[in-house]
N, C-alpha and C positions, 0 to 999 in steps of 0.2 A: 440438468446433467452435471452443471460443474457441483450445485448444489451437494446432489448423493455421493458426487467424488471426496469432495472434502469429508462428508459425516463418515463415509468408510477410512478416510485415511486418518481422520480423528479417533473411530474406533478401531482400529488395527493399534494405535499405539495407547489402547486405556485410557482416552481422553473421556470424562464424562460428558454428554451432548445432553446438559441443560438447555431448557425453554432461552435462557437470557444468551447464552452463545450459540446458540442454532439462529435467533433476531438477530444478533450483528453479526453471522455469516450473511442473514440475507440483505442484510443493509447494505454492507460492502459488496456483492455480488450485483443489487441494483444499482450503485455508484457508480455516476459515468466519471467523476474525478477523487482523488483521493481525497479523505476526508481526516478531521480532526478529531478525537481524542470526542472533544465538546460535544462537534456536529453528532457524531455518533450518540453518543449520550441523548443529545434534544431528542433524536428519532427513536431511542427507545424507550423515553418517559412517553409517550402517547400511549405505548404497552404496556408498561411497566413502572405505574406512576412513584413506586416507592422505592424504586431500584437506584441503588448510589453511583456515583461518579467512578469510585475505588473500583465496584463489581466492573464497568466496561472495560477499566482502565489493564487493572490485572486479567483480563481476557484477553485484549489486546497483546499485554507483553507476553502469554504463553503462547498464545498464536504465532505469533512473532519466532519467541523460540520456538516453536514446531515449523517454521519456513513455510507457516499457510498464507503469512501475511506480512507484509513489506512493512518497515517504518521508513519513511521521506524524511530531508532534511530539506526545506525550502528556501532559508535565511530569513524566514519572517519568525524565527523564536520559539514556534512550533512544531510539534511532529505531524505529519498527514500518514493516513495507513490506505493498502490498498491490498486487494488479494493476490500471493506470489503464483499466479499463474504460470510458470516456466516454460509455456512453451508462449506464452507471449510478452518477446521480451521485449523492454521498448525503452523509453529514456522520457522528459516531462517538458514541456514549454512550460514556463512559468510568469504571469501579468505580476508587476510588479507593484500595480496602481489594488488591483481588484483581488489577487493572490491568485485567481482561473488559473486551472492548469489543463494544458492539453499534451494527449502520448504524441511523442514524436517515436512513430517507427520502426524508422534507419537508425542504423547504432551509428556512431561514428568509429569505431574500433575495427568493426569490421571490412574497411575498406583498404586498412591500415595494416603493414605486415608486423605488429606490436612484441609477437612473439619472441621475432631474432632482435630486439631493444631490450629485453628484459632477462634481466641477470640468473644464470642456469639455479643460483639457489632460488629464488622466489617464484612460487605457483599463484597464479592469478586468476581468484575464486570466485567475485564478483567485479563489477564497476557500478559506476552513475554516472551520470553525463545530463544535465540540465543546462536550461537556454531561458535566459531572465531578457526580458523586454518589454511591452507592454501590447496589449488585445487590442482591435479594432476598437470597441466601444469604450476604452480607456483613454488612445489616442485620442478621439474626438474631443 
């Protein structure tokens, strides 16, 4: 389902639905955490043995700008991507040993009356909120 939502919302705005970005929608769509730039890449050289780094790379940034697809900022130097699902919106734990990341959820915004803090010119379009610490199996 989410699969055909996307290929409609990609053909609604003229997006060509190549073999190599219809593979990293379903990549990202099987991701249980966000992934890298790389990761992505390694999974579709198994298909696509002659396919360059640049092709995933610049599919990723259009996606990106089409808002099908998230870029993360982690503090580890890399991007991680995930698909902007918007009606699931959530926030990331992040291992600081292993890099694992898990959603967290609860926003913390919305518990919080943020709107009456925030100055009548500024509209607040998105956030992030990330929680760095480390996984059970890191601690050990």
């Amino acid at each position: 389902m989410i699969y055909e939502n996307i290929l409609e919302q990609l053909s609604s705005q003229k997006c060509k639905l190549t073999l190599q970005r219809r593979e990293l929608l379903k990549i990202l769509i099987r991701a249980r955490t966000p992934l890298a730039a790389r990761e992505i890449y390694d999974r579709m050289l198994k298909k696509y043995p002659n396919m360059s780094f640049d092709t995933v790379y610049r599919n990723l940034s259009l996606l990106q700008e089409m808002q099908i697809v998230n870029r993360l900022e982690f503090q580890e130097g890399r991007s991680r991507y995930e698909l902007n699902l918007s009606q699931d919106h959530h926030h990331h734990l992040v291992c600081l040993k292993c890099g694992g990341t898990w959603k967290l959820r609860a926003c913390p915004l919305e518990g919080l009356n943020i709107v009456n803090t925030v100055p009548e010119d500024f509209k607040i379009t998105t956030h992030r909120f990330e929680v760095f610490g480390y996984c059970r199996q890191c601690r050990d």
